[in-house]
N, C-alpha and C positions, 0 to 999 in steps of 0.2 A: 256520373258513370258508376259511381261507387253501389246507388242506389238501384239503377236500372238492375246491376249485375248481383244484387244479394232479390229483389222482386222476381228478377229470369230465374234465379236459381231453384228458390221455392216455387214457383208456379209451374219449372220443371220433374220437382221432385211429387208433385200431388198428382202433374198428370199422366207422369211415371205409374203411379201406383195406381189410376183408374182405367190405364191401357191395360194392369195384367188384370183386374175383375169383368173389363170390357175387351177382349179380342179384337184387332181391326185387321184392315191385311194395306199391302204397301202398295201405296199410290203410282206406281209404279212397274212392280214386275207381279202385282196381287199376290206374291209370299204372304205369309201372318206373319203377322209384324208386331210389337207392343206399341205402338206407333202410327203416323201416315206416313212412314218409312222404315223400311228394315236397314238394318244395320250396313246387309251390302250396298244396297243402294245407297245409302248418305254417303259411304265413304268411297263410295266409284266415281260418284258424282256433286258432294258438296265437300270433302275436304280440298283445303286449299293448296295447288300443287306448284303454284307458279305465282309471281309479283306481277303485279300488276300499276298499271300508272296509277297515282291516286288523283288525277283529274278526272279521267274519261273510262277507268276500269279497262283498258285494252291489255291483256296480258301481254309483258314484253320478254325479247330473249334470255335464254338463259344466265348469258353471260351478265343480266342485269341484277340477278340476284344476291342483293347486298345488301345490308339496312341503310335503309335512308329514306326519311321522311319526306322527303320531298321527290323522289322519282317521279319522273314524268315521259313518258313517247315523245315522241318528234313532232308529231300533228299538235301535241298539248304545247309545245316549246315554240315553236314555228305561230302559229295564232292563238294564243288561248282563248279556252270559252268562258262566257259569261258567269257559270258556274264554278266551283273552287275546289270539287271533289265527288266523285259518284263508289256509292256501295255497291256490289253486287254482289247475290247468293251463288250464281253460278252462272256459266254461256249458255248461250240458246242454239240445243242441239239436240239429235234427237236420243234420246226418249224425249228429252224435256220441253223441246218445242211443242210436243203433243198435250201437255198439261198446260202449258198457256194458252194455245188453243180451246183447250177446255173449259177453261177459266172465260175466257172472253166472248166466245162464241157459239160453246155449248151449254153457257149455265150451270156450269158445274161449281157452284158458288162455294162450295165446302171446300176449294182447292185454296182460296184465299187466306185462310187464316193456317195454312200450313205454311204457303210462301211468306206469309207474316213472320213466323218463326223462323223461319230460315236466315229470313233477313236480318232478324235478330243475332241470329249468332253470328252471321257479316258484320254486321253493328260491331258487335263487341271485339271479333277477330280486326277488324278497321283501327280500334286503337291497343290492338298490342304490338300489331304488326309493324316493319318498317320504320324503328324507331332505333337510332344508333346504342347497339347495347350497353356499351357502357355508361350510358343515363339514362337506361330503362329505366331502369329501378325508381329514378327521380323524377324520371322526364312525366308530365303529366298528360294523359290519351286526348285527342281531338276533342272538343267539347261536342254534346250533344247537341242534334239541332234544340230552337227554344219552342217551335212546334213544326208540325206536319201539315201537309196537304197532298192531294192528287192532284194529275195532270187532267184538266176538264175535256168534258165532252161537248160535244154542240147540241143545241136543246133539239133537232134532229134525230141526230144520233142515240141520245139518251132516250129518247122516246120508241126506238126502233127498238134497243138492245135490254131496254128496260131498268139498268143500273149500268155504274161508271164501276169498270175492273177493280182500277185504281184507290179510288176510295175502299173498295171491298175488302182489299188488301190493307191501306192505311188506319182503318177501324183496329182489329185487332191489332197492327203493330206499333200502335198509338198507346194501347193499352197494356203491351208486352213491354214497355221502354218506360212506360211514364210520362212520355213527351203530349204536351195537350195535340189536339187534334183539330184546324179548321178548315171543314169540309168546303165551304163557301168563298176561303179566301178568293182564289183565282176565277175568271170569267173567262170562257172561248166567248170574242165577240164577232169573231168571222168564221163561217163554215168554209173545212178545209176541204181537200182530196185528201183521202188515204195517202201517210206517209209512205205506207208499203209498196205501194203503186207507183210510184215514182222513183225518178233516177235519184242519186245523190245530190248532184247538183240542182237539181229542180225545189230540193227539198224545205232546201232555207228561204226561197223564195214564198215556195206554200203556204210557210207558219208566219212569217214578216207580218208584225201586227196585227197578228191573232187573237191575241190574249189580253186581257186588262185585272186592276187587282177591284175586288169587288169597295165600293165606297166607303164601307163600316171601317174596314182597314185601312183605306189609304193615310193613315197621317199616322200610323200603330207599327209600322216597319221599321222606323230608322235602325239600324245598330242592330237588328235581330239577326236570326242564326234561324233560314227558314231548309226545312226536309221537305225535297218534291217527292212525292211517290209516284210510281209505272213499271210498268211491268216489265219491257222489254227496252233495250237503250241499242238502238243501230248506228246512225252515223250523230243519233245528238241534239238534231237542229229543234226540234221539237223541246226539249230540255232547255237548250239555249236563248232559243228565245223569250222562254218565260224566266230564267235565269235574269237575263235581260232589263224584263218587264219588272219585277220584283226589285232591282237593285234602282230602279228608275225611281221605287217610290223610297229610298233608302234603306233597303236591306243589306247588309254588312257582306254575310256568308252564305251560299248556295250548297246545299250539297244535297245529289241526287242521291234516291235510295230507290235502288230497280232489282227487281228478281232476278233478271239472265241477261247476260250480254253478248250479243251480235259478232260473231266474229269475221274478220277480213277475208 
């Protein structure tokens, strides 16, 4: 962690310094920006204003607001899922439901390596946070995953859409973090329906044996510490299943790392 966060820091301060000889305007409300975000907008929309579960990212009541490492919702308590914790940069709302839209379906591929950053500084806000202060000081932050990957597409869909979001996104945050990067681990071996298309409850059924881990890997998992990346996290099932699939082959730890999350 020690490393990711002095690597984020300079590679912040260089590209601090080439947004003011380069102008951009914010991805966003198109203010100018030194940045793909002006100042108002990061802090309307990525400062972090509320605890959240650290299973499933669902922001909880107020009155939950207390350090502790292990807080969890009720749905995390009641069933847990397959996974062991998810990041998120922020909910999927609008403005910002319009940027993943963008990102996904309108090829606006320069959006990816902004939500990369983003998530990076969830990453690092992930292990400061919710940790009992009095052994902050000592306590040492969640481990990084030991690498990354995306949530796959069906060779359908990636042929329609032409690239996987996911990945788009995991490249560069692969490279912001230091965490190696494989693009291939995971296999969709069944073509789904749109998660979004469907009810909740349909959902878990849809992806149930969907996913498989690609052969080079299968015997390289045990004990690892694997980061799914996607971009938006609704009710999970999608997440979980490959949660699932990966610990099948002995993966130790899950932890999702999504842009926005879905709110109730």
């Amino acid at each position: 962690m020690i490393g990711f966060l002095s690597r984020f820091s300079l590679r912040s301060v260089v590209r601090s310094g080439l947004h003011h000889l380069l102008p951009s305007s914010c991805v966003l409300c198109g203010q100018h920006a030194c940045d793909a975000l002006c100042e108002f907008c990061r802090e309307q929309f990525f400062t972090p204003t509320r605890i959240r579960c650290r299973v499933c990212a669902m922001p909880l009541p107020s009155m939950s607001e207390r350090t502790d490492n292990n807080l969890r919702c009720g749905d995390c308590l009641r069933e847990p899922p397959a996974y062991d914790a998810t990041v998120v940069a922020t909910d999927y709302i609008a403005p910002l439901d319009q940027l993943v839209l963008a990102l996904k379906f309108g090829d606006k591929l320069a959006l990816a390596p902004v939500f990369a950053r983003l998530l990076a500084d969830a990453l690092l806000r992930f292990g400061a946070i919710g940790r009992p202060s009095a052994v902050s000081a000592v306590s040492a932050p969640p481990p990084l995953p030991t690498l990354i990957t995306g949530v796959p597409l069906s060779a359908t869909r990636l042929r329609v859409r032409g690239f996987n979001q996911t990945l788009e996104i995991a490249r560069p945050l692969a490279r912001l973090t230091g965490i190696a990067l494989a693009p291939q681990l995971l296999l969709r071996i069944r073509d789904t329906r749109s998660q979004s298309l469907l009810a909740p409850q349909q959902r878990r059924n849809n992806v149930s044996g969907a996913f498989d881990v690609c052969q080079r890997y299968a015997d390289k998992l045990a004990g690892m510490h694997i980061g799914v990346v996607d971009d938006v996290i609704t009710t999970g099932q999608t997440l979980n299943e490959i949660a699932a699939t990966l610990k099948h082959y002995g993966a130790a730890r899950i932890t999702n790392l999504v842009f926005a999350r879905t709110l109730r």
